[in-house]
C-alpha positions as CSV (number, residue, x, y, z in Angstrom):
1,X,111.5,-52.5,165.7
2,X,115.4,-52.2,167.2
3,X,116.0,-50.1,164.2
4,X,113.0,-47.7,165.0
5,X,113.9,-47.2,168.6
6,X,117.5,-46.0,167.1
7,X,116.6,-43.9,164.5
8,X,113.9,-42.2,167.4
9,X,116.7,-42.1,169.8
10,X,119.2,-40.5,167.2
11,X,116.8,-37.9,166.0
12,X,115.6,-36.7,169.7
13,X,119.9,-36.7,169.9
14,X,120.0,-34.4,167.5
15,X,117.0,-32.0,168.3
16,X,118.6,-31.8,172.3
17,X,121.9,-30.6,170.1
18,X,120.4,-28.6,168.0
19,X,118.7,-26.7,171.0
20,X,121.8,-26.4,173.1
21,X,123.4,-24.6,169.9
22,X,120.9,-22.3,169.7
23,X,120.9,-21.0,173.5
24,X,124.0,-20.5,172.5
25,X,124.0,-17.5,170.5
26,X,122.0,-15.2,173.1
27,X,124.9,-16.6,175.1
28,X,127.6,-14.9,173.1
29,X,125.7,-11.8,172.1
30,X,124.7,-11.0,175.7
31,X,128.5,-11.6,176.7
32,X,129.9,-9.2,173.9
33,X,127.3,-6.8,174.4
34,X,128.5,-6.8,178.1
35,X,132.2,-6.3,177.3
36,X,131.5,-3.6,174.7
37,X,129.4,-1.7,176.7
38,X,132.0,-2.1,179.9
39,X,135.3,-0.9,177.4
40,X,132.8,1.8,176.4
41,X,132.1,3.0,179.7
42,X,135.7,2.7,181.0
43,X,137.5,6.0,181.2
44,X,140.6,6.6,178.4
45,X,141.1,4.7,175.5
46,X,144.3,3.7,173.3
47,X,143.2,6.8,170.5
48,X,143.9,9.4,174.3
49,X,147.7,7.7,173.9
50,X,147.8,8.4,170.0
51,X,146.8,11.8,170.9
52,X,149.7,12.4,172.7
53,X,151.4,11.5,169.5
54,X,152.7,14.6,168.2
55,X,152.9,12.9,164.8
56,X,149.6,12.4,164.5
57,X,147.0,15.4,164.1
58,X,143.6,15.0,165.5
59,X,142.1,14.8,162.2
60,X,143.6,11.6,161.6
61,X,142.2,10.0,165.0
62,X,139.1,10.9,164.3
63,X,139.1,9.4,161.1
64,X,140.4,6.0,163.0
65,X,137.3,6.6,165.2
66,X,134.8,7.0,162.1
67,X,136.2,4.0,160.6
68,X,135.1,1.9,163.7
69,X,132.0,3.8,164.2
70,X,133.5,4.6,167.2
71,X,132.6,8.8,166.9
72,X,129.1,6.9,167.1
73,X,126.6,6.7,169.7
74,X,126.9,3.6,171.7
75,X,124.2,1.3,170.1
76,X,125.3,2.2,166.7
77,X,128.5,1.5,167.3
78,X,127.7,-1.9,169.0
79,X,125.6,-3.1,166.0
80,X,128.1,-2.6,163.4
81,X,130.8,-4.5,165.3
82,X,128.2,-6.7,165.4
83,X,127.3,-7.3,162.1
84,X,131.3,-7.3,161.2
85,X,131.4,-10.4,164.0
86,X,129.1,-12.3,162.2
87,X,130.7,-11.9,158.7
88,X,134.1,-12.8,160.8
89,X,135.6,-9.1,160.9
90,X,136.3,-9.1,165.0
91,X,138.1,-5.7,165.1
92,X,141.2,-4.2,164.8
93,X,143.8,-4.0,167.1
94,X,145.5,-0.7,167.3
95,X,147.8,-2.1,169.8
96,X,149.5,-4.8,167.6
97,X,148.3,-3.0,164.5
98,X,146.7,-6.1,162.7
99,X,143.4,-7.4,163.0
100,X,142.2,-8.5,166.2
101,X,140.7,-12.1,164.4
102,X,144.2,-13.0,162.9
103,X,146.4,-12.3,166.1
104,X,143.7,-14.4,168.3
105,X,144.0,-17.4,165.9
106,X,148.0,-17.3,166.7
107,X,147.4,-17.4,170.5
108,X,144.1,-19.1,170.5
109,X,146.2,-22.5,169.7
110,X,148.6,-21.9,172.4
111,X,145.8,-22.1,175.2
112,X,144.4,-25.1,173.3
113,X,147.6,-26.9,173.3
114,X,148.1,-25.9,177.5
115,X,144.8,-26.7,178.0
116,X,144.7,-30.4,176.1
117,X,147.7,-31.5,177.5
118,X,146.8,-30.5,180.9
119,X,143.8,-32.2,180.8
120,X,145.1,-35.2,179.2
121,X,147.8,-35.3,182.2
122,X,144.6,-34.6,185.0
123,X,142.5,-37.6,183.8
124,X,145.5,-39.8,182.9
125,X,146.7,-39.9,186.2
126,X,143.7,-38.8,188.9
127,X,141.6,-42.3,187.2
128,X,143.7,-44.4,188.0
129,X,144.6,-43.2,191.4
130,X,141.1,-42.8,192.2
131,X,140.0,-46.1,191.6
132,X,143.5,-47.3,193.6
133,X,142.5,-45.3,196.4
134,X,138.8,-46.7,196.4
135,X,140.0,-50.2,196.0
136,X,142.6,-49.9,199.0
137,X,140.3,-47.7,201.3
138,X,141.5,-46.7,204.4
139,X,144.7,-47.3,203.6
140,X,148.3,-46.0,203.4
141,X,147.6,-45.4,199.6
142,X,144.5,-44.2,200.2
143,X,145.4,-41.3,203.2
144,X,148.3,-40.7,200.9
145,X,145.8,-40.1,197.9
146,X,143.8,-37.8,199.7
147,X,147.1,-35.8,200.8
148,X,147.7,-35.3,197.1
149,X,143.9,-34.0,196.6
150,X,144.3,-31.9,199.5
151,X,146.9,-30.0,198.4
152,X,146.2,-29.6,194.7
153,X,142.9,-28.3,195.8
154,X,144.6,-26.1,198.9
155,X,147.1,-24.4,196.8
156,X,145.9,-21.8,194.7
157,X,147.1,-22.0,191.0
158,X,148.6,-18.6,191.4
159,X,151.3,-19.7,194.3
160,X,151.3,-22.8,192.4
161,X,152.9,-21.2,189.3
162,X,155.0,-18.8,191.3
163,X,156.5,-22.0,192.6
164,X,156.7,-23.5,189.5
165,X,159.1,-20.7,188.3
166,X,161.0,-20.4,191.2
167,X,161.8,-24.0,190.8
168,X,162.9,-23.2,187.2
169,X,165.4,-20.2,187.9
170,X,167.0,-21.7,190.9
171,X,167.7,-25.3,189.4
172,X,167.8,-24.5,185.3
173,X,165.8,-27.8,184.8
174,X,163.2,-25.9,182.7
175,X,162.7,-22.5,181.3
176,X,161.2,-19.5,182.8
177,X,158.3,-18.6,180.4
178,X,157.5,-18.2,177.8
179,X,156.7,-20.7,174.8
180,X,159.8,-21.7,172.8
181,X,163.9,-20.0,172.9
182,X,164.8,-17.0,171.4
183,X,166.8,-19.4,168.7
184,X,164.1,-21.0,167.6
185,X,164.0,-20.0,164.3
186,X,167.2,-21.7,164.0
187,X,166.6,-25.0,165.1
188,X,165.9,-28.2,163.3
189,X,162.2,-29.8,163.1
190,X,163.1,-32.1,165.9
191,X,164.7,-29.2,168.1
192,X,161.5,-27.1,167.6
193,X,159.6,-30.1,169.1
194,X,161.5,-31.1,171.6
195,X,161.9,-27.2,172.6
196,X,158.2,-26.5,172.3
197,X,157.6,-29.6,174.9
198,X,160.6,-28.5,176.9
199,X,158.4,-25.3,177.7
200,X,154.9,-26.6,177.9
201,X,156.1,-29.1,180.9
202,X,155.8,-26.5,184.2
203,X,152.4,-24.7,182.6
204,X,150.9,-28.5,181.9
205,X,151.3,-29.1,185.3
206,X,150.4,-26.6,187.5
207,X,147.6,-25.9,185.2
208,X,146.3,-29.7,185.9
209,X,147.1,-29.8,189.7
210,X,143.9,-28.6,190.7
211,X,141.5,-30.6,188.0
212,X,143.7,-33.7,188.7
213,X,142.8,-33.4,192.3
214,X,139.0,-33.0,191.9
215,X,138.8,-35.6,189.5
216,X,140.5,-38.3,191.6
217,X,138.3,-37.5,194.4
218,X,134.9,-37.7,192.4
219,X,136.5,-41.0,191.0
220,X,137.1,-42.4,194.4
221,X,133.8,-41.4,196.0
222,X,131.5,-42.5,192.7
223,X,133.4,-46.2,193.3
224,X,132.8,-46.5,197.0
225,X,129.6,-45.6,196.6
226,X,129.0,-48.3,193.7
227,X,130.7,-51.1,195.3
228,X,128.2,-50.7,198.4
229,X,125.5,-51.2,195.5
230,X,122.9,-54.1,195.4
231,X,124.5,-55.7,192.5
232,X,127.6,-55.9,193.4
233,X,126.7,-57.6,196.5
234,X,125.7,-59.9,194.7
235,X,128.6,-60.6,192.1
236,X,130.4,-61.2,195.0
237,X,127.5,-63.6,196.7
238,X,128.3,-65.3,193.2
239,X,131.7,-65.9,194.0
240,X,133.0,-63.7,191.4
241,X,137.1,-62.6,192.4
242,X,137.2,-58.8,193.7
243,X,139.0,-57.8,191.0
244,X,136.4,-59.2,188.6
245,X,133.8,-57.8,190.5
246,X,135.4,-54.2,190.3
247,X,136.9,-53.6,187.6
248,X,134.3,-55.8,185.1
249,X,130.8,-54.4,187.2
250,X,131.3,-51.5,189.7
251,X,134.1,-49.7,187.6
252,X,131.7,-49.3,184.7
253,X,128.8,-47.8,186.7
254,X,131.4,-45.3,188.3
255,X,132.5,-44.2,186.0
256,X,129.2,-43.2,183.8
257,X,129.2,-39.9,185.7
258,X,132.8,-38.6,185.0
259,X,131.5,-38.0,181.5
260,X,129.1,-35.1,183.0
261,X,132.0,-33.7,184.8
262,X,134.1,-34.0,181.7
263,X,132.8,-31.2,179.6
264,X,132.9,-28.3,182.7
265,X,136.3,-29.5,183.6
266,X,137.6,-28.4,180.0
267,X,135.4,-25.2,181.1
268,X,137.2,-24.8,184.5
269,X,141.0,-25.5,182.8
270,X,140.8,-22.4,180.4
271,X,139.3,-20.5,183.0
272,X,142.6,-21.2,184.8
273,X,144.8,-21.1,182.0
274,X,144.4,-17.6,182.0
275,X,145.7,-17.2,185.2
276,X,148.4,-19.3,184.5
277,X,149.6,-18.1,180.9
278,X,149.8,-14.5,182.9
279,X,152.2,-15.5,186.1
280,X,153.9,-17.9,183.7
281,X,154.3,-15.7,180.0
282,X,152.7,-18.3,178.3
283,X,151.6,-16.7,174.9
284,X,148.2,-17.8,175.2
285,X,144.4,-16.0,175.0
286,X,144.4,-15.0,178.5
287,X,147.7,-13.5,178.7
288,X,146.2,-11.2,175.2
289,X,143.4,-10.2,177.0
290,X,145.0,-9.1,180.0
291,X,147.1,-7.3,177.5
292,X,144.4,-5.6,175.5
293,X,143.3,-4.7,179.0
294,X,146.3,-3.1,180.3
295,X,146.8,-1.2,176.4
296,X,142.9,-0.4,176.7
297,X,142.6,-1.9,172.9
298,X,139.3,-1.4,172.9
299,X,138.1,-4.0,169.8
300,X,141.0,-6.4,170.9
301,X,139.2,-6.5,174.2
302,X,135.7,-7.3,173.0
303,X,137.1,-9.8,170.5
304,X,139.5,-12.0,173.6
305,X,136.4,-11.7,175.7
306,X,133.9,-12.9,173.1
307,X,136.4,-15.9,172.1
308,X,137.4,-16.9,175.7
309,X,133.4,-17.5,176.2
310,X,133.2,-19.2,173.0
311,X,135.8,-21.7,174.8
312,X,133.8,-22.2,177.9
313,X,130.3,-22.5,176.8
314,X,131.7,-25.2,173.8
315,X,133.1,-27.0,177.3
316,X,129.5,-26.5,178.9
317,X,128.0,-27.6,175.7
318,X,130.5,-30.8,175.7
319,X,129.3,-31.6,179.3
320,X,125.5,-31.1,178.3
321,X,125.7,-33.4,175.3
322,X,127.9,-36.1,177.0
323,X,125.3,-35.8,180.4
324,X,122.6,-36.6,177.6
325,X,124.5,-39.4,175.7
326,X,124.8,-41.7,178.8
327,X,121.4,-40.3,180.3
328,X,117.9,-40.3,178.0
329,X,115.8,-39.0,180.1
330,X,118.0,-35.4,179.9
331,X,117.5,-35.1,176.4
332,X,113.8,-36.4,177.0
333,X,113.1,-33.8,179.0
């Protein structure tokens, strides 16, 4: 019978995933439809650049255009960039003059690798300082908690990182931008790591500041709110210690609902690593797209957009699939 209810409960698992992959792709089609149809719409292009180009005649532009289906009408030229996106072909970049899918992957892993260690830093410390501050409510620790909060969350990340690299030039303790040293090439395995890290320090930060502040608040109100429950009135009636009581019974009901949070939090830190990666010259997705932009690369555009929502809704989908994990009655419904 306890075998049966499992198997039930892994297969109606699967189905809630299975559905939350296929809202998905009307997801992602509606976004890239969006951005084409915006780049399309937007006045000048990067071929009105190449036509200033007295090197190259107007025939040859316009055989660029044809090759993209660009000379096209709108919806033509939508579905065969379409139908390239699904066979993996997301463009070209005249800009950087390679394809668009290749120079993505290369900065695609610098976001991740911002965006991981900032959340890793976030939860790392704002759990542990949330429960602290629940724990000693009302005190020093606590008002000094909530300072910390206040300003992570006051401070936009903007100023934050402007701060951040004003720190940098005027004391020399990190570097300003950028992902690794000019001489990097030339350095050792261990050098390359250690100057990799050197760099990522400042972004990982101020890129967490904000999610680390948010976190420890939700941590501290979901444990207040626990230890006024029912049953933890009566561990205590029990005579169980505090500590016992908090960290072995209201600590594990607390923090249940983090895991909903956890999944739109990766969602909200690449939203903000593009932000950062810009004001900082991290080599990441966001600063390519604002890139693309500025160069008005049409494909390259399209293809950063389409991948930067690819990034979000796998957070959203994390979030929906944890949420239904630790809570049946979502995937139920």
């Amino acid at each position: 019978m306890i075998f049966v209810t499992l198997a039930k409960a892994n297969n109606t698992m699967w189905q809630y995933i299975a559905k939350r992959l296929l809202h998905l792709i009307p997801i992602l089609i509606g976004v890239s439809l969006l951005s084409f149809m915006l780049m399309w719409a937007a006045p000048g292009s990067f071929y009105d650049q190449l036509r200033q180009n007295p090197q190259i005649s107007p025939e040859q532009i316009k055989e660029m255009e044809a090759k993209r289906h660009l000379d096209k009408p709108f919806y033509v030229a939508y579905s065969y960039w379409l139908i390239n996106a699904f066979k993996g072909d997301l463009g070209y970049s005249l800009a950087y003059k390679m394809q668009a899918g290749e120079l993505i992957q290369t900065r695609l892993w610098n976001t991740f690798i911002l965006s991981f260690f900032s959340m890793a830093l976030a939860w790392i410390v704002a759990i542990p300082l949330g429960i602290w501050a629940a724990v000693k409510k009302d005190s020093f620790v606590d008002r000094a908690c909530s300072t910390i909060a206040f300003v992570g969350l006051s401070i936009p990340e903007v100023l934050l990182a402007l701060l951040a690299l004003m720190l940098a030039a005027s004391t020399n303790w990190f570097p300003v931008g950028g992902a690794q040293s000019p001489m990097y090439d030339l350095m050792s395995t261990s050098e390359r790591f250690w100057n990799r890290a050197h760099h990522l320090v400042l972004p990982t930060i101020v890129l967490a500041a904000s999610s680390l502040a948010g976190i420890m608040r939700y941590m501290r109100s979901n444990l207040l709110d626990t230890l006024r429950a029912e049953f933890v009135t009566t561990a205590r009636a029990k005579g169980l210690s505090e500590g016992w009581v908090v960290y072995k019974h209201a600590l594990r009901n607390a923090i249940n609902p983090l895991l909903t949070i956890f999944g739109y939090s990766l969602a909200g830190l690449l939203s903000g690593a593009f932000i950062v990666e810009n004001v900082m010259a991290w080599p990441g997705l966001g600063r390519l797209t604002i890139e693309a932009i500025t160069a008005k690369d049409f494909e390259l555009v399209v293809a950063t957009v389409v991948m930067a929502t690819v990034l979000l809704v796998i957070g959203n989908f994390i979030a929906d699939v944890l949420l239904a994990w630790s809570d049946p009655r979502i995937r139920l419904k």
